[in-house]
N, C-alpha and C positions, 0 to 999 in steps of 0.2 A: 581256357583262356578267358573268356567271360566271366565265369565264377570268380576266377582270381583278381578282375579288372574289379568287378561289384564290391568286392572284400575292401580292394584297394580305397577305392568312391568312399566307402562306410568308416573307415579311417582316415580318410582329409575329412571329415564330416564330424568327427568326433574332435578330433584335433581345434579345428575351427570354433567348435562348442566353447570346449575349454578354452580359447583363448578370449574369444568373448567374455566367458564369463570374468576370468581374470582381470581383465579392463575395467569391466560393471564393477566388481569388488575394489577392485582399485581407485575406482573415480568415486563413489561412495567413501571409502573412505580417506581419500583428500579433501571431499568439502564436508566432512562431519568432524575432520581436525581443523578446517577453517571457520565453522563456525565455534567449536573451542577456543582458537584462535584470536577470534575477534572478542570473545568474551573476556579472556583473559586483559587481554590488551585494554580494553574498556577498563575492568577491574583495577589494573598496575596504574593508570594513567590517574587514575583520581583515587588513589590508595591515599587516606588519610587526611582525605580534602575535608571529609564530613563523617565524623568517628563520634559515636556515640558512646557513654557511659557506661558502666554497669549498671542494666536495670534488668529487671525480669524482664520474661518476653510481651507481658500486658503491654509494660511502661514501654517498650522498644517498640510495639505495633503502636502505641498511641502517638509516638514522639515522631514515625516515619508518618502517620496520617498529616500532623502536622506539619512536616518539612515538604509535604508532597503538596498542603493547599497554600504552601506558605508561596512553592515555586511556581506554582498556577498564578497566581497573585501577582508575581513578580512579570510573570510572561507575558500575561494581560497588562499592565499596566507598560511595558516595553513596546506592544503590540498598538496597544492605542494612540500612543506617538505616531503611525504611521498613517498616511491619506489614504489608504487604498483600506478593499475589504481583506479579513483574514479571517482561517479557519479553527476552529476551538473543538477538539475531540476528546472529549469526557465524558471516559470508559469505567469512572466510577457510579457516573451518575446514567449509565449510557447513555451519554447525548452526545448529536454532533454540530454544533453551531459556525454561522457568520457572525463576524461581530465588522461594525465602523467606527470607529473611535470610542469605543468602549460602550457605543449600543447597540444590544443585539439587533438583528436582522430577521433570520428565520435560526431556529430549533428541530430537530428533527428528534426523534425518539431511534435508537441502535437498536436491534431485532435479537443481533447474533454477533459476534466477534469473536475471531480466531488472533490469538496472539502466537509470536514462535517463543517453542520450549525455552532459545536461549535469553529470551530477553525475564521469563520466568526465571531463570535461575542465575542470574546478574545477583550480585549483593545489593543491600537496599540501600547504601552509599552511593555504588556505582551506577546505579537507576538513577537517583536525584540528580548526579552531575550531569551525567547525561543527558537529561531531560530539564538543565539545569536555566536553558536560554532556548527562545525561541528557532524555529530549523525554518527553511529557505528550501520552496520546492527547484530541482534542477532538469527534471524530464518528464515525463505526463505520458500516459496513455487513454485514448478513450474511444466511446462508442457512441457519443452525445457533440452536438454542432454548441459553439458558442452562443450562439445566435438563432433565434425561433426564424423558420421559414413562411413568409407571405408569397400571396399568389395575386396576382392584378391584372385583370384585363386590359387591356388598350385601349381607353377612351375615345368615342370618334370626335369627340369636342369641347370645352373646357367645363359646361354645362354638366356633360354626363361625368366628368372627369371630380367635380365639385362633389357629386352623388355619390359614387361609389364608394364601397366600404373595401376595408383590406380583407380577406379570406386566410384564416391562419390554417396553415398544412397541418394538419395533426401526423406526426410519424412516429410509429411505434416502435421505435427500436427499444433495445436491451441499454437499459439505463447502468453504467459503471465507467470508471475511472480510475488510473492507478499514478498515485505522483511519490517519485523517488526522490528522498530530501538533501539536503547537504552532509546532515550526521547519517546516513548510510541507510535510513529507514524507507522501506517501500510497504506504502500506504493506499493499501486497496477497497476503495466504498461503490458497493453493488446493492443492486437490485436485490428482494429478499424471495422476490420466486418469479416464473416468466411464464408470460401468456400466449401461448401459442408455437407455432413451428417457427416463424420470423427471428422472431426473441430467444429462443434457444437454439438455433444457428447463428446468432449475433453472438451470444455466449460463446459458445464455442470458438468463434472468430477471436474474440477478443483474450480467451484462454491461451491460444495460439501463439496471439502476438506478445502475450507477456512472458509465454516460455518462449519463443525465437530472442526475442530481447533481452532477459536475464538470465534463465536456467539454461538458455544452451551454450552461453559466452563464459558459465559457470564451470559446464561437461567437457566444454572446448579445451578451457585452459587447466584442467585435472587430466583430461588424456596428453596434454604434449608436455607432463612434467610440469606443472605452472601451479604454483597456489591457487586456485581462484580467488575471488572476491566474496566477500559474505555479506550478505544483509539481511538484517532482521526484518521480518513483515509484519503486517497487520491487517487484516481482511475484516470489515465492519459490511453487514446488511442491512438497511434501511430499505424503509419505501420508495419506489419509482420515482413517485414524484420529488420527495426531498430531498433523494442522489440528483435529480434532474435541475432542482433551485439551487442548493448545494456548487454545482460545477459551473454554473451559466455565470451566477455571480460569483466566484473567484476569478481574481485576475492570471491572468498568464503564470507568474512568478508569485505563487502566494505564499506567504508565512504565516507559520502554522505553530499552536501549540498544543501537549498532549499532558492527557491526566490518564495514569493506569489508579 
């Protein structure tokens, strides 16, 4: 009877396997037809907007250079209408700037950047539309306070109150941030390496919350039959500090334009 109960055990255990694995395979691939999906869809939507010639492929990589600085151009000059600061990410030149009414602010130098395969294989029509008008951040994540932290003692009288100086808290967390836009791009600018245990358990934290918040609302709605949602990313590494000047000065809701 034992023997035959253990046999049994090792046969719900296989059973289980396999149904697992079935699920896995399955939710893979419903968001690997969602991100075809969205590509297509991008593609159909501005089919024909901006149709190039017949030229070789020189003349057609020279004509998209220029279509691409012509709509940087355009973005900036839309963006500098605006009172507030906004963020300028130019992946050609890797750099990641502020700008205020069309002067720069700070410049950061890009380390590293991950782009996703589907926005690499977009036509270079469907790129330009796309990227054709400035994007509108719509949710934020991060690991950085708006605001520097001061420390001040309690004056015993206006005397010593006059004297004192402010003490700025240095805290060393893991410098990143990720803001998801209105055209569906989620835009990720980290730190390019981390100092110490603090800092890469801050990573990690923050790893976390970007998949509780996106990747799992993805896995969620692929296991109950559900298309998910797709969005394209883009992960930039810069230095600590310039992701840290970088977030403090963006406002809440910042617009943003981008050069691939």
């Amino acid at each position: 009877m034992i023997t035959i109960w253990i046999s049994r055990k090792k046969w719900y255990v296989w059973i289980s396997m396999d149904l697992l694995l079935i699920i896995l395979f399955y939710t893979l691939l419903i968001m690997a037809n969602s991100s075809i999906s969205w590509m297509i869809n991008t593609e159909n939507e501005n089919a024909g907007k901006t149709a190039y010639p017949t030229y070789d492929r020189a003349s057609r990589n020279d004509l998209y250079r220029l279509e691409m600085e012509s709509t940087m151009v355009h973005n900036r000059l839309v963006l500098s209408d605006l009172d507030s600061v906004y963020l300028l990410c130019n992946l050609a030149d890797s750099a990641a700037s502020i700008e205020l009414e069309g002067l720069p602010l700070h410049q950061g130098k890009v380390l590293s950047a991950y782009i996703s395969p589907v926005i690499k294989e977009l036509n270079k029509e469907a790129l330009l539309q796309w990227l054709s008008k400035p994007m509108v951040s719509v949710s934020e994540i991060s690991t950085l306070e708006k605001q520097p932290v001061y420390l001040r003692r309690a004056p015993r009288d206006t005397t010593e109150a006059a004297l004192q100086k402010e003490e700025h808290v240095t805290v060393e967390n893991f410098a990143g941030f990720l803001l998801q836009f209105d055209n569906g791009l989620i835009l990720q600018i980290r730190q390019s390496d981390n100092a110490g245990f603090r800092q890469a358990w801050q990573e990690v934290r923050f790893n976390i919350d970007i998949f509780s918040t996106h990747r799992l609302s993805a896995i969620l709605q692929a296991i109950t039959f559900r298309e998910p949602e797709y969005h394209p990313s883009i992960i930039l590494e810069m230095d600590r500090q310039d992701v840290i000047i970088l977030y403090r000065a963006m406002p809440a809701k910042v617009s943003a334009a981008l050069v691939l």
